[in-house]
C-alpha positions as CSV (number, residue, x, y, z in Angstrom):
1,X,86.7,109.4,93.0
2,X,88.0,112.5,94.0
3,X,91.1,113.6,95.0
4,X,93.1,116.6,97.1
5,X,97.0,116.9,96.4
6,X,99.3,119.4,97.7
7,X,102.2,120.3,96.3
8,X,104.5,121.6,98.8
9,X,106.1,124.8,98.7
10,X,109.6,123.4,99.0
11,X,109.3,121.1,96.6
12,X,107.5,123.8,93.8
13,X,110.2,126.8,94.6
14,X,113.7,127.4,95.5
15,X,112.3,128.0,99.4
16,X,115.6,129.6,100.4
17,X,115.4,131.9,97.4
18,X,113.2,134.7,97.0
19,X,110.8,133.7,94.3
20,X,112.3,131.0,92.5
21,X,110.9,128.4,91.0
22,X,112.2,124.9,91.1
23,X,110.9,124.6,87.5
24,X,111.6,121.1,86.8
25,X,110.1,119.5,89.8
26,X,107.0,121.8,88.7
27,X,107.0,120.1,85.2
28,X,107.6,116.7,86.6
29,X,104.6,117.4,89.5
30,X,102.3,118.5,86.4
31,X,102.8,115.5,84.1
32,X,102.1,113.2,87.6
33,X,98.5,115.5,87.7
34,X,98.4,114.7,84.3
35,X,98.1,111.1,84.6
36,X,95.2,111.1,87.1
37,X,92.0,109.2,86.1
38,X,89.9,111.1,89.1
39,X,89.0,114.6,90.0
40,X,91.6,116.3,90.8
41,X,92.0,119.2,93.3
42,X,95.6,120.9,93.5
43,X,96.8,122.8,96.4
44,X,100.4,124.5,96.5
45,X,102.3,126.4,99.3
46,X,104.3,129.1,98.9
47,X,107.7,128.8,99.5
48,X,109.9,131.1,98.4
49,X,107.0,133.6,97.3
50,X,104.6,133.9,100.1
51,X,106.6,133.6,102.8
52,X,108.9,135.3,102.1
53,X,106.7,138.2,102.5
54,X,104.7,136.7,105.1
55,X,108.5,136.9,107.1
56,X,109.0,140.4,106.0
57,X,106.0,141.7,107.4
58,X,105.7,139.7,110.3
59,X,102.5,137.6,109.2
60,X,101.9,134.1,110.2
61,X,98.4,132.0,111.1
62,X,98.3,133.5,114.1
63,X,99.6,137.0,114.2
64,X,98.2,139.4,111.8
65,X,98.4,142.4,109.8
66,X,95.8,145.4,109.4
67,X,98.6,146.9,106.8
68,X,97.2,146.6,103.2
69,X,100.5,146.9,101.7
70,X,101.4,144.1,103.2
71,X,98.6,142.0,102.3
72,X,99.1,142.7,98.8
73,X,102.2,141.7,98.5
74,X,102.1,138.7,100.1
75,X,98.9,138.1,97.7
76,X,100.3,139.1,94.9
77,X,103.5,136.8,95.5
78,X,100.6,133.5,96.1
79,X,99.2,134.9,92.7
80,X,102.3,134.9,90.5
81,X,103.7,131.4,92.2
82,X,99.6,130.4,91.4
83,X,99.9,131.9,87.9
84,X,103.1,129.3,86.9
85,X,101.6,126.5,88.9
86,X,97.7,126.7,86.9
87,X,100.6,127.3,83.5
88,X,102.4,124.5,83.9
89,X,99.9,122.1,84.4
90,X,97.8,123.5,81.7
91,X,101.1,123.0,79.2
92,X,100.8,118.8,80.5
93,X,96.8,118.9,79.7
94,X,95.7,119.7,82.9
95,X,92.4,121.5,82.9
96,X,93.6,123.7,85.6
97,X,92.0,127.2,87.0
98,X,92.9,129.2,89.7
99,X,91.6,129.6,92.7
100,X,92.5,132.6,95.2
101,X,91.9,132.1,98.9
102,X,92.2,135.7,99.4
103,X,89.2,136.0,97.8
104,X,87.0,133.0,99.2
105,X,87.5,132.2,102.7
106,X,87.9,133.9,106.2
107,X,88.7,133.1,110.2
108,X,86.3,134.5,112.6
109,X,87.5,135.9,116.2
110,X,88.3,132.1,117.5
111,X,91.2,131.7,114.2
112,X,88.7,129.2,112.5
113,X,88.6,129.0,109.2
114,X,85.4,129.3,106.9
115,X,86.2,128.2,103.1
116,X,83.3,127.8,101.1
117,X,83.5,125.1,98.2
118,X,80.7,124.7,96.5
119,X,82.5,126.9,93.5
120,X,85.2,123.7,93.8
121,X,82.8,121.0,93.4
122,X,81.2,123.2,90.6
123,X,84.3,123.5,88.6
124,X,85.1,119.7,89.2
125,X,81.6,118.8,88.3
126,X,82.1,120.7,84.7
127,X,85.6,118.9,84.3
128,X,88.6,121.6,85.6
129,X,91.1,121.2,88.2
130,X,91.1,124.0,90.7
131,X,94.1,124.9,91.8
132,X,94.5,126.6,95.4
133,X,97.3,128.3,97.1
134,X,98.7,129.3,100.6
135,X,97.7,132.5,100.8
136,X,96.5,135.6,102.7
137,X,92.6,135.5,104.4
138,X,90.9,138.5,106.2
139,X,90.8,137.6,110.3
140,X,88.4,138.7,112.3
141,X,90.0,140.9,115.2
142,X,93.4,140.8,113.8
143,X,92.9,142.2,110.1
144,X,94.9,139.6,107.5
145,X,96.8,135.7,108.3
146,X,98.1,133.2,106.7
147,X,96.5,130.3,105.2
148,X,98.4,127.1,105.0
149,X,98.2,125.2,102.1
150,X,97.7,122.3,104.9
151,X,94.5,124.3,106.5
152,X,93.6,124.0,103.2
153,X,94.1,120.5,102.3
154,X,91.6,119.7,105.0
155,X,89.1,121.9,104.6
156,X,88.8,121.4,101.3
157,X,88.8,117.8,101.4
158,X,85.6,117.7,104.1
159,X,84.4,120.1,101.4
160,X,84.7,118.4,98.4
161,X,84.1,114.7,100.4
162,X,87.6,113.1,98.9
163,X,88.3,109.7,99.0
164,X,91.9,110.8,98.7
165,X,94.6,112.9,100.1
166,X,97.9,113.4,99.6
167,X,100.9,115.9,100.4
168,X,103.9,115.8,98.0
169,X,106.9,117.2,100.3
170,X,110.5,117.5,100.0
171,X,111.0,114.5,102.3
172,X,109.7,110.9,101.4
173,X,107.4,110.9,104.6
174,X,107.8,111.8,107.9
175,X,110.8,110.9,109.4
176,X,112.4,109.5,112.7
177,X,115.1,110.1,114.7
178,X,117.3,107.6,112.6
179,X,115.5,109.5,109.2
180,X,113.6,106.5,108.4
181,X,110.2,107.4,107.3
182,X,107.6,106.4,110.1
183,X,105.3,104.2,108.0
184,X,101.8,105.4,110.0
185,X,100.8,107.9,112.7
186,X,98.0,108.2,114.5
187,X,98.1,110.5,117.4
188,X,100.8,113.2,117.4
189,X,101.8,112.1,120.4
190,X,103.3,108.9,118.8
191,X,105.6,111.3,117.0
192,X,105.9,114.3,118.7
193,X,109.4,113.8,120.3
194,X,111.2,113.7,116.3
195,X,109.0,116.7,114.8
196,X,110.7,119.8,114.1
197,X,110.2,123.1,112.2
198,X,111.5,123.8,108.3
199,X,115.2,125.1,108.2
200,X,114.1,127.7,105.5
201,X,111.8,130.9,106.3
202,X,108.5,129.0,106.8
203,X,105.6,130.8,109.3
204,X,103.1,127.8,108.6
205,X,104.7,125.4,111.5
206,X,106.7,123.0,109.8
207,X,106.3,119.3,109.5
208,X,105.1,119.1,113.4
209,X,101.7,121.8,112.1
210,X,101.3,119.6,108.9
211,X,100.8,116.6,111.1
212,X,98.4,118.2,113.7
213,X,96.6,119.5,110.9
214,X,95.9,116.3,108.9
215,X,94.8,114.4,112.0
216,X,92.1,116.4,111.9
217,X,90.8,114.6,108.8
218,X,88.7,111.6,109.0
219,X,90.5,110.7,105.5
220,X,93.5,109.2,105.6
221,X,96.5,111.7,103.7
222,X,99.8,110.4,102.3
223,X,103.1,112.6,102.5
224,X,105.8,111.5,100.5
225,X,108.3,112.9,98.1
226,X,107.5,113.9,94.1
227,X,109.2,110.9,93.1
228,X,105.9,109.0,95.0
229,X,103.6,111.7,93.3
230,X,102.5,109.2,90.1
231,X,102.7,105.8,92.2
232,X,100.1,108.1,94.6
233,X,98.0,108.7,91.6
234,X,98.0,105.3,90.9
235,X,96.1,104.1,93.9
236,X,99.5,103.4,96.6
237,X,99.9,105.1,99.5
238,X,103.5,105.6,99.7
239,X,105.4,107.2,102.5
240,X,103.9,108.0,105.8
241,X,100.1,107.0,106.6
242,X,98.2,109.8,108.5
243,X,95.1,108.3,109.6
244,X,93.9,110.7,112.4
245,X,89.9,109.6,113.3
246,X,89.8,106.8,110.2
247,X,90.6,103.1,111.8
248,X,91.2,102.4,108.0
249,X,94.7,100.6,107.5
């Protein structure tokens, strides 16, 4: 069985302050990783390191940049926030390597996004757990854009054909207008009235993008809170139920 996890960025970092790591819900996220029986791929978003930069210079998934400068930076924030993710779950036993979007993938003229992954079922197949970031990707027409972590949740879960998926956010789910979490969704229209953006610099769309984006899947994804990371591991779904195309309950 294989599995996709992101790790959000607010729940990795200190989103509200410029690189800083929230390093006890990293240790606590790696020792849940830790625990998984399947294949394992990682994703985490930025936070307080990418978009931070991505802010400064006026980068987001749609509008780009053809300034190197400011590629680099916002790469070279992913890379350091990727360098104590891949550390930390190395120091629990995780066989984890890093994986730089940057590097891999790209979005032709129409903003789609082309992520190879047959190096991520390699590195599964020999027994490591890639670990992917939010990050920068050339853009055909507009030079460099942003990556969600979400973007790639999904494509690397088609990729990689995962059984499971699941987003571990700062919030136990998605949440209605009374907070409750909403226990399922299946059309963004059932929920589209109670989404709303991240109160922190965030240029990947909030909640309201995360749940367009995983309707998309024809797996199933879970997002709940790193207190729900292990019981996830262990076969529950906790939180809120995405089930976009899959009729699965």
């Amino acid at each position: 069985m294989t599995v996709v996890v992101k790790l959000g960025g607010s729940v990795v970092t200190e989103k509200d302050e410029p690189e800083t790591l929230d390093e006890a819900a990293i240790e606590r996220a790696a020792r849940a990783v830790a625990s998984a029986d399947e294949e394992v791929v990682v994703v985490h978003g930025g936070g307080s390191f990418g978009h931070h930069y991505a802010t400064r210079h006026g980068v987001s998934r749609t509008d780009g940049t053809a300034d190197a400068l400011a590629v680099r930076e916002i790469h070279g924030a992913m890379k350091r926030l990727n360098d104590a993710m891949v550390e930390a779950l190395a120091d629990a036993g995780v066989t984890a390597v890093p994986v730089h979007p940057l590097s891999a993938g790209a979005r032709d003229g129409e903003g789609q996004l082309d992520l190879p992954t047959g190096q991520v079922r390699t590195m599964l197949g020999e027994g490591f757990v890639p670990v992917l970031h939010g990050d920068v990707v050339a853009h055909v027409g507009a030079g460099a854009t942003i990556v969600s972590g979400d973007e790639l949740v999904v494509a690397l879960a088609t990729g990689v054909d995962a059984d499971r998926v699941g987003l571990c956010s700062a919030v136990p789910g998605v949440l209605d207008a009374d907070d409750d979490v909403i226990d399922r969704i299946d059309a963004f229209e059932d929920v589209a009235a109670v989404l709303g953006g991240s109160d922190a610099a965030d240029v990947t769309g909030g909640m309201a993008a995360k749940v367009r984006t995983l309707l998309d899947l024809d797996t199933p994804a879970s997002i709940f809170a790193l207190a729900d990371l292990r019981s996830f591991f262990e076969g529950e779904r906790p939180g809120t139920l995405v089930a976009g195309g899959d009729d699965e309950s």
